[in-house]
N, C-alpha and C positions, 0 to 999 in steps of 0.2 A: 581341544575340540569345543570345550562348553564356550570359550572366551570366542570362538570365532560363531558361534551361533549366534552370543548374546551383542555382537558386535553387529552380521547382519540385521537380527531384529532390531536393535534401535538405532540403524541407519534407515529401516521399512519405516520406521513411528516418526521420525523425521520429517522424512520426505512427506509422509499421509498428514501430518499438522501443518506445514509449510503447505500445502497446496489449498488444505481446509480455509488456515485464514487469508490465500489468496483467491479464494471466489470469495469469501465472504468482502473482503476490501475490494475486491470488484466489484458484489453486489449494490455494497455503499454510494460507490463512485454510479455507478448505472442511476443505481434512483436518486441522486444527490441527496442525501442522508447524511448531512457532517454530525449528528449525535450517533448513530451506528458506527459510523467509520470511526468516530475519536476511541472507540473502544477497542481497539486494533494497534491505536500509535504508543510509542513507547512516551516513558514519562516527560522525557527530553526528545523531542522531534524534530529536525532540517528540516524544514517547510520553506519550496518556494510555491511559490501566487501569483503568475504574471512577472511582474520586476520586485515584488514582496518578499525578500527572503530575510533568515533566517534561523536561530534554535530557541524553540517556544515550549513552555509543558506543554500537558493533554489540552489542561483546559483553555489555552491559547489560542491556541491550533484550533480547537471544534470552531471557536466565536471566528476566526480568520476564517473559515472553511464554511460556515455558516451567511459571512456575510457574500462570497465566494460563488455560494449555490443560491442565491437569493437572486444577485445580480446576473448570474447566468445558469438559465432554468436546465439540467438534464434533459437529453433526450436519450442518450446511450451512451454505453461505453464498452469498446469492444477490444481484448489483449490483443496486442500483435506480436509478442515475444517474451519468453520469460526463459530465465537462467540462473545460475549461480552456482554456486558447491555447496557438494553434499554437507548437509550438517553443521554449514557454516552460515550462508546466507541465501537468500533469494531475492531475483530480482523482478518486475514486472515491468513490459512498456506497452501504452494502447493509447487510445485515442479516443478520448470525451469528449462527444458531440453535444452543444445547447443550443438554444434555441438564437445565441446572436455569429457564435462559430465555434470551428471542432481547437479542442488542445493535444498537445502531448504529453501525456503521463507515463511517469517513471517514480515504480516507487520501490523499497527496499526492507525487505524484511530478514532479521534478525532473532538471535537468541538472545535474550536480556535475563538474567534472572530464575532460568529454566524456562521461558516465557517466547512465545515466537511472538515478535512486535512490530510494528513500519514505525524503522527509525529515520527515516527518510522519505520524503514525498515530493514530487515537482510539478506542480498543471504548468505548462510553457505554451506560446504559441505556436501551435503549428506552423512548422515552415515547409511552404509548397512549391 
């Protein structure tokens, strides 16, 4: 009985951290913040950027994501779907609007470490 308690509990603490750092990695995305966001990616990250891909560290990533949000100013960003399995991964996908056009974002988060992370990220064109 106690193994099946402590098994739903830490599938409940899961699910509530996996969701925690995806608004937070949304919020990043929304205000284009590549210094907040880089605090979310894992040490080694899939990064694509347009046709820019990729496996870059943290510190890679934020400067690619930095020049990223420079060149195309945030207006929003708004999830259209998230998924994955329990206690293994999660996924997000939405659409960051700036001020020259919208993208699609897909990004992927992960346990690393004890650590939920996005070990995966993709801004692509929107295709309409």
């Amino acid at each position: 009985m106690k193994s099946v308690f402590f098994t739903i509990l830490f599938s409940l603490i899961m699910q509530a951290g996996f969701a925690q750092i995806g608004e937070k990695v949304s919020a990043s995305l929304k205000t284009g913040n590549s210094k907040e966001l880089a605090k979310y990616l894992s040490s080694n990250v899939e990064l694509t950027i347009i046709s820019k891909e990729g496996v870059y560290s943290k510190a890679q990533a934020e400067v690619i994501l930095k020049d990223f949000f420079v060149s195309h100013i945030t207006k929003d960003f708004n999830v259209m779907h998230q998924g994955g399995e329990k206690n293994q991964s999660q996924y997000t996908i939405g659409t960051l609007k700036t001020d020259k056009q919208a993208f699609r974002v897909f990004y992927l988060v992960k346990i690393e470490r004890g650590k939920e992370v996005v070990s995966q990220l993709r801004i692509e064109n929107q295709e309409e």
